[in-house]
C-alpha positions in Angstrom: -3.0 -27.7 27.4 -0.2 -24.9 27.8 1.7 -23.6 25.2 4.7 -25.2 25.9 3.5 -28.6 26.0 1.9 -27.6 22.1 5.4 -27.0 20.9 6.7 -29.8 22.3 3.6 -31.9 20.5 4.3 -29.4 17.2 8.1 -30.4 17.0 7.5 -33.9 17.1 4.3 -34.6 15.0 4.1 -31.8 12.9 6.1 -30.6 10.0 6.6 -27.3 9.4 6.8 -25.9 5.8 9.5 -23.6 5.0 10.7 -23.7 8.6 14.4 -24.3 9.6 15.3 -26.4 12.5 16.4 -23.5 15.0 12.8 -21.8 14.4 11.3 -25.2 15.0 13.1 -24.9 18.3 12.1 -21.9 19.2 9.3 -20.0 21.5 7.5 -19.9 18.0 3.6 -18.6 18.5 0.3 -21.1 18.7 -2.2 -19.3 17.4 -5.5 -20.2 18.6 -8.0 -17.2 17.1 -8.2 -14.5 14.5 -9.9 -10.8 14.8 -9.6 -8.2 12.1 -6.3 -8.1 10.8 -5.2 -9.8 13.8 -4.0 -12.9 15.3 -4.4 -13.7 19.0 -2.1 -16.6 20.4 -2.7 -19.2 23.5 -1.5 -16.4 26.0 -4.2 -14.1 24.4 -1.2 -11.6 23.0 -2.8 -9.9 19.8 -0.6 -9.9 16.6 -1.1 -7.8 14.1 -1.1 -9.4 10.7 1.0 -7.5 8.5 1.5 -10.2 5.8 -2.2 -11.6 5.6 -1.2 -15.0 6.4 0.8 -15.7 3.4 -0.7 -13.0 1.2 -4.1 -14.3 1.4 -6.0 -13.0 4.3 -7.6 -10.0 2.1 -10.9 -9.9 4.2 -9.4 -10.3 7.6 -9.8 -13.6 10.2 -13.0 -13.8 11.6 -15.9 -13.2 9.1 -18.8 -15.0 10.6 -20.7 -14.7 7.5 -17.9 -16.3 5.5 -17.5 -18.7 8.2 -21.5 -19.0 8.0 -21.3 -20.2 4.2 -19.0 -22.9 4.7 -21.1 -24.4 7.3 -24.2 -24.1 5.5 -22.4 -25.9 2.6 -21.3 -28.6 5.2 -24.8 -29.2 6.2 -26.6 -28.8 3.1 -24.1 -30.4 0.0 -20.3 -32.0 1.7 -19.0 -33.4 -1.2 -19.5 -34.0 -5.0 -16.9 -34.1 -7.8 -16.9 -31.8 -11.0 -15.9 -35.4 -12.6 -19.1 -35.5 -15.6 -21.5 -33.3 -13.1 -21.5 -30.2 -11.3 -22.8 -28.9 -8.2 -23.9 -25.0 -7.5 -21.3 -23.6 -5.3 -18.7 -24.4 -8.1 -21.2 -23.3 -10.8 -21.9 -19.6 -8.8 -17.8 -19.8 -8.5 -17.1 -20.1 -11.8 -19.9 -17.7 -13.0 -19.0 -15.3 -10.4 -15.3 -15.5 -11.5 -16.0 -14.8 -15.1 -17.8 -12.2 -15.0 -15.4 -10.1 -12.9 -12.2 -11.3 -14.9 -11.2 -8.8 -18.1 -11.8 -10.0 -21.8 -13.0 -13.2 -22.8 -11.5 -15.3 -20.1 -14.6 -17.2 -18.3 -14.0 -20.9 -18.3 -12.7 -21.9 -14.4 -10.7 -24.7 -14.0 -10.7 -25.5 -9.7 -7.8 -27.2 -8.0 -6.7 -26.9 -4.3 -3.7 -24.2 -4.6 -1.5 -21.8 -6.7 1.0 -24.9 -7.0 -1.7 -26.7 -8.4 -2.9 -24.0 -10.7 0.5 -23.3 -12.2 0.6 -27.1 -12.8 -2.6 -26.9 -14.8 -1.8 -24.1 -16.6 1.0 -25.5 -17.9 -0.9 -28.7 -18.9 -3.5 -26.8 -20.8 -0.5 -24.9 -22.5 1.1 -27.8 -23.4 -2.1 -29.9 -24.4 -4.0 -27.4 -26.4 -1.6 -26.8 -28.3 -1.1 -30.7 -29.1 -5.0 -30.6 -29.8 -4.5 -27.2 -32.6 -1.4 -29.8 -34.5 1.6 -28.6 -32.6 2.4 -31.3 -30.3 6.2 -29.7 -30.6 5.2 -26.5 -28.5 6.1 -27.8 -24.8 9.0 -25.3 -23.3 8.3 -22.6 -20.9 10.0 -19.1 -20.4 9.7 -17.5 -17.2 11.4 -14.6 -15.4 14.3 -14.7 -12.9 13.6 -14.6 -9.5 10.2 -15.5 -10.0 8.6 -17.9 -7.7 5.5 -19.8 -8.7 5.0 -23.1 -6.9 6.3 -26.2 -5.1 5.2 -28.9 -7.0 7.8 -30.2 -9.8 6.4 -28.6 -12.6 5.8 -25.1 -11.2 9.0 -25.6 -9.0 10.8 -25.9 -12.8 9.0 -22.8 -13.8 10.2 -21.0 -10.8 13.5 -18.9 -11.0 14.9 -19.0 -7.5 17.5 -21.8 -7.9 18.1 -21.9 -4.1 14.8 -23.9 -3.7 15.0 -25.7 -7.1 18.2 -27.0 -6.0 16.9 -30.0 -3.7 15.0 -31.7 -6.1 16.9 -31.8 -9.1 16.9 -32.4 -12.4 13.6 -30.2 -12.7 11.2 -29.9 -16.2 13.8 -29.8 -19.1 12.7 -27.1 -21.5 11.9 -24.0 -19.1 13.8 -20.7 -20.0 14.4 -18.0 -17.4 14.3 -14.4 -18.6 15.7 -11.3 -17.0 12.4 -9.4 -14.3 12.1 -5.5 -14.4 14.2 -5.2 -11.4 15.1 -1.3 -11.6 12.5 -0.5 -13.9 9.4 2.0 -12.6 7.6 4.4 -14.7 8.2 5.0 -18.2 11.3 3.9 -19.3 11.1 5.2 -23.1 9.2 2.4 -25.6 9.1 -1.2 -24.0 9.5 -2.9 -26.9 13.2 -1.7 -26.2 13.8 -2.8 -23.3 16.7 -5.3 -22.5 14.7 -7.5 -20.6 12.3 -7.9 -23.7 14.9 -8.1 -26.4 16.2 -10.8 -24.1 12.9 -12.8 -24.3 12.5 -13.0 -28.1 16.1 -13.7 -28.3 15.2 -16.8 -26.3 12.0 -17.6 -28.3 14.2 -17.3 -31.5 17.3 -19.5 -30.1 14.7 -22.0 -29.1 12.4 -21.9 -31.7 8.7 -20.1 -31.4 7.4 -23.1 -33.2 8.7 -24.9 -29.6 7.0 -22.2 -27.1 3.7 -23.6 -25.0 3.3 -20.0 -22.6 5.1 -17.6 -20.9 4.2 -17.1 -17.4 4.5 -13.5 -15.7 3.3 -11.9 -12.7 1.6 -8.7 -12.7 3.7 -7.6 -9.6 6.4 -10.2 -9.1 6.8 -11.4 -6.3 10.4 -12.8 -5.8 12.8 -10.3 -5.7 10.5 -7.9 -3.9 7.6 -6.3 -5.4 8.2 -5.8 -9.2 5.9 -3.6 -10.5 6.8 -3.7 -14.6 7.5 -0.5 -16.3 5.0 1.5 -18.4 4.2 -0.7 -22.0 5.8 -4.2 -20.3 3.2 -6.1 -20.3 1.5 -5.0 -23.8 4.8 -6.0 -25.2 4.2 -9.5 -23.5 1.4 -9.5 -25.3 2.6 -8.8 -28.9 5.3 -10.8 -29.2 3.2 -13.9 -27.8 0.8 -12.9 -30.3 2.9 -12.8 -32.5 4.5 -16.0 -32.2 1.5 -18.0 -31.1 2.6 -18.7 -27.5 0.2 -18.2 -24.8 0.6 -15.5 -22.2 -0.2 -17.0 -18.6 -0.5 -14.3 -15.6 0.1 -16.0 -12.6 -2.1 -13.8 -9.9 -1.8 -16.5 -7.2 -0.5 -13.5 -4.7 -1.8 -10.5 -7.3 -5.5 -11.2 -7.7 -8.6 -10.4 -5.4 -7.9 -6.9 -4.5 -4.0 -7.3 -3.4 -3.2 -4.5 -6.1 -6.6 -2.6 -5.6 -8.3 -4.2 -8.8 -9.7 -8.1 -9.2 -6.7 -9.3 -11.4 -3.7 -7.6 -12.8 -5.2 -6.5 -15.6 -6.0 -3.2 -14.1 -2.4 -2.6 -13.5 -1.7 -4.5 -16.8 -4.4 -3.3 -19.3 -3.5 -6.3 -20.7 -5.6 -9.4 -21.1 -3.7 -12.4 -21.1 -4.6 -16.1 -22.0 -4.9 -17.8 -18.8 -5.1 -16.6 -15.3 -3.9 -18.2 -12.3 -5.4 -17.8 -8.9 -5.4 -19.5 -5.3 -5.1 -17.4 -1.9 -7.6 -14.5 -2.0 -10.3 -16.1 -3.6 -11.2 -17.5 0.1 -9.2 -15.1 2.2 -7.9 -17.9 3.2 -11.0 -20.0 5.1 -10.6 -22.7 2.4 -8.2 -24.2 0.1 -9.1 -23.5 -3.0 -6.9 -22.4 -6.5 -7.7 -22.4 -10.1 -7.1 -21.1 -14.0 -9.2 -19.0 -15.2 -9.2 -19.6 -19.4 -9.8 -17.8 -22.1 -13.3 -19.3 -23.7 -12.1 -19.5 -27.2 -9.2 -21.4 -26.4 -11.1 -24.2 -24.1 -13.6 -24.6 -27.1 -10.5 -24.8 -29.2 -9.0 -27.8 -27.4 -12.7 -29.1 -27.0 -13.6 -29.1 -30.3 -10.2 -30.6 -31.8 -10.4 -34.2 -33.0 -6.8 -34.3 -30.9 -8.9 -33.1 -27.9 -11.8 -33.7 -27.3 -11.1 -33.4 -23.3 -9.0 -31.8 -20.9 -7.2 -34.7 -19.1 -6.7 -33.0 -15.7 -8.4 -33.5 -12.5 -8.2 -33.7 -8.8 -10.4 -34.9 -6.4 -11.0 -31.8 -4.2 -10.9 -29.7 -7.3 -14.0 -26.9 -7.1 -14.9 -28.3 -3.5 -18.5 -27.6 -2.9 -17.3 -26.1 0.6 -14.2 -23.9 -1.1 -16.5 -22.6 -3.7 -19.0 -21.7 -1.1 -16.7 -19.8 0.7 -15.2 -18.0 -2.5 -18.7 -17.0 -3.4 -19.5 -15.7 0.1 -15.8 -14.1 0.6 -15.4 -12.2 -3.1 -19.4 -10.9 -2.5 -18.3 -9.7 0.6 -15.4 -7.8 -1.0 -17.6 -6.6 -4.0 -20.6 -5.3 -1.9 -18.4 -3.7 0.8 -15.9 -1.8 -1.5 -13.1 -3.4 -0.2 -11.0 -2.7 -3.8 -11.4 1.0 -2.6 -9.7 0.9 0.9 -6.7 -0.4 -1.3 -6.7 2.0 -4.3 -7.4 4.7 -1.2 -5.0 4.1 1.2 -2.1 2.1 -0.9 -0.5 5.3 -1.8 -0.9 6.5 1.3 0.6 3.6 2.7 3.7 3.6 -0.3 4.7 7.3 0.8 4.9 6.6 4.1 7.0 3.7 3.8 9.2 6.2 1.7 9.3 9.0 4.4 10.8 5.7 6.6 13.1 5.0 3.7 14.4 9.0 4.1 14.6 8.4 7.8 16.8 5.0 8.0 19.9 4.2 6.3 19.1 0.9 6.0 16.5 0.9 3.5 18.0 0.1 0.4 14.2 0.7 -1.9 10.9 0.3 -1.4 9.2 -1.0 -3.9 4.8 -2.3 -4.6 1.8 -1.1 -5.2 -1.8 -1.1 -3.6 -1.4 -3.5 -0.5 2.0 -5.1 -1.7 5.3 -3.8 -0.8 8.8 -5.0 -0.3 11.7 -3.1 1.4 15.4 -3.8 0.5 17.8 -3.6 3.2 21.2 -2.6 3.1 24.4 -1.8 5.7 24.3 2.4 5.2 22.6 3.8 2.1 24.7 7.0 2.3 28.2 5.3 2.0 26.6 2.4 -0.7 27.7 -0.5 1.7 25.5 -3.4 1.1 24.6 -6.4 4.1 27.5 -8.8 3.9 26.4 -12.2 3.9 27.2 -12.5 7.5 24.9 -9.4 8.6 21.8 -10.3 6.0 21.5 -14.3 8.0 21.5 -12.3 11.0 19.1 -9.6 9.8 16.7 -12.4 8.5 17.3 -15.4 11.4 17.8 -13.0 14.3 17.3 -9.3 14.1 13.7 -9.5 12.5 12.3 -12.3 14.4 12.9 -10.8 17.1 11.8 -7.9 15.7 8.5 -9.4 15.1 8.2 -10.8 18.6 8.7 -7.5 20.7 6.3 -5.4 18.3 3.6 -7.6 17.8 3.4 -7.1 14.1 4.2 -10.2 11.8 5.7 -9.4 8.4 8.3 -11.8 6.3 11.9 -11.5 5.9 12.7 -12.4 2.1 16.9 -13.8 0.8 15.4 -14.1 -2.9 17.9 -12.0 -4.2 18.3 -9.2 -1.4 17.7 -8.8 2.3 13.8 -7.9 2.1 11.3 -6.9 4.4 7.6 -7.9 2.8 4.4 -6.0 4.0 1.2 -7.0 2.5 -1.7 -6.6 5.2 -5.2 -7.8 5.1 -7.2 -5.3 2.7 -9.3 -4.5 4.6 -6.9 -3.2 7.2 -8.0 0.4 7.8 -5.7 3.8 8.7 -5.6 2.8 12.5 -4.3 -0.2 11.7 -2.0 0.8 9.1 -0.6 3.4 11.1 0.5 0.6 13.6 1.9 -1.2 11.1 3.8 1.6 10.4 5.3 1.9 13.6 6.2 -1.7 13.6 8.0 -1.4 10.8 9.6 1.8 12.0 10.9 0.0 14.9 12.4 -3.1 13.5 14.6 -0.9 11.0 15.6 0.8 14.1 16.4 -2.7 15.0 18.3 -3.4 12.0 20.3 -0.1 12.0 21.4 -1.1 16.1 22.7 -4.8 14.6 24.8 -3.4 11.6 27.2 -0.8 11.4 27.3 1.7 8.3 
């Protein structure tokens, strides 16, 4: 079957995520193979992954051996729930998962996604702290910007009212809280810091007594690559401590390696109450998500006569076949050093996407850390003229797709906020291929700088 006849079969059966209609009708790509850090389409034109499929692909597409581990599971042990019984690839998972986590957090919840496990961290908030005698503690804060799932409850917790829009009214009692946008380094003591005044003026106007979590990124995402200033997140930490809310890090995009370490704490230092994971736990070759829990509190809720159980479930949660894969993908990543390409060649990789920032006058910032990196655009950086609207839809709908097409290297235009270009290859992408990411990138702000005018 040509390609042309699979679009034509894709535009009518299949529905596309995230994908507006004049996309849909474009020459978009079949892929039909993975190698590496690339993908290969049904004309055999290699494409060099530059965003890791979305953010996930840390060990590259191709792995026979991770490949191998699924079909052994297949073969040996399909299906079983996690419903009263367990099975060993969710047991290794699980075991394997807390013993590389920070602190006391080594109780795995599975589930199919990051959606999902924003979902289930916010029903563990919410019923363990019914189970301790404070049924009253339901409301969220989160951070502007922030993304952190589709599904109602993490679409409420998410701060990007563009895609919240649709589907209102949302979760009532979720409040957004300025992100660290144009924050970096050490900003004098944290505790100072506008955008944490601003979050225990909301816990006071709402009433800590009220507060089930706060959910954070270590790196946010939306808006580009927030990395949080020096003392940010230990002042998370205190004033949930000191208000008895707990402190969720959502590492769907941050964990496994994307920032050189296995969660954020090793950006962090700080160990929060729940952790929430999904993409690089498989590198992608299974669905899998979960929340990783701090084992006081799930013997907490356990042990309550108000608990007694965790009423949450799904049927595909801790898949014998995902688990298998995560055990066979992070032992790959643990046993080959992969964590050390990343802390290696990240900041390589950051200063040269600031020697591109010196040499275009598009580039607005560039912001990330370890394999993570957003660049803002703008019209002419020396005269201060930002995209109108006008130029950032062509940027992101014309200019970059394009872009994308004539280079062979695949990144993500981002509207959350600015006109971004997102780069997160696979991790274990090495200098050669880095160095052609590079030039992609190099090129399509060359691109940019031809479509707008300073």
């Amino acid at each position: 079957m040509d390609v042309t006849q699979l679009r034509a079969q894709a535009r009518r059966h299949l529905g596309p995520h995230f994908t507006r209609k004049d996309t849909w009708a474009s020459d978009f790509p079949v892929f039909v193979r993975g190698e590496g850090s690339y993908l290969i389409d049904t004309e055999g034109r290699r494409h060099l992954d530059g965003l890791a499929g979305l953010f996930c692909v840390n060990m590259g597409h191709g792995r026979a051996d991770i490949a191998k581990a699924a079909a052994d599971q297949v073969g040996t042990l399909a299906y079983a729930s996690n419903w009263g019984s367990a099975h060993t690839p969710a047991i290794e998972a699980a075991t394997l998962l807390a013993g590389l986590a920070p602190g006391d957090l080594g109780t795995t919840f599975f589930v199919n996604s990051g959606s999902e496990a924003v979902e289930t961290a916010l029903k563990f908030a919410r019923q363990y702290h019914r189970s301790q005698g404070q049924p009253e503690r339901t409301k969220i804060i989160s951070r502007d910007m922030a993304y952190h799932g589709t599904t109602i409850g993490a679409l409420s917790v998410t701060g990007l009212s563009k895609i919240k829009e649709p589907f209102g009214p949302l979760m009532p009692g979720v409040r957004h809280v300025p992100n660290t946008l144009g924050l970096l380094g050490d900003c004098g003591p944290a505790s100072d810091l506008d955008c944490v005044r601003a979050i225990e003026q909301v816990i006071l106007e709402e009433g800590p007594e009220t507060i089930a979590a706060l959910f954070a990124e270590p790196v946010q995402n939306g808006r580009g690559a927030l990395v949080p200033p020096t003392g940010y997140w230990p002042a998370l930490r205190a004033l949930c401590d000191k208000y008895g809310i707990l402190l969720v890090s959502d590492e769907v995009i941050c964990s496994f390696g994307r920032l050189g370490h296995w969660f954020g704490h090793g950006v962090t230092g700080v160990v929060p109450d729940l952790i929430t994971f999904a993409k690089g736990s498989t590198s992608g070759y299974a669905p899998l998500g979960g929340v990783i829990v701090r084992e006081k509190l799930v013997t907490e809720l356990y042990d309550s006569p108000k608990g007694g159980v965790f009423t949450h479930g799904a049927t595909w949660g801790g898949h014998p076949v995902a688990t298998a894969v995560a055990v066979a993908n992070l032992t790959a990543m643990r046993d080959e050093k992969v964590l050390d390409n990343v802390l290696i060649e990240g900041p390589e990789l950051f200063a040269a996407l600031n020697s591109l920032k010196s040499a275009h006058r598009c580039v607005k910032d560039v912001r990330g850390t370890g394999f993570f990196y957003a660049i803002e655009l703008m019209a002419d950086r020396d005269s201060g003229r930002d995209l109108t609207e006008a130029e950032s839809l062509k940027v992101l709908r014309e200019v970059l797709p394009e872009a994308f097409r004539r280079t062979g290297v695949i990144l993500r235009g981002d509207d959350r906020g600015a006109t971004m270009l997102m780069i997160s290859p696979p991790l274990v992408a090495d200098r050669e291929v880095l160095t052609e990411l590079l030039h992609g990138v190099d090129a399509m702000l060359n691109d940019v700088e031809k479509a707008v005018q300073p």
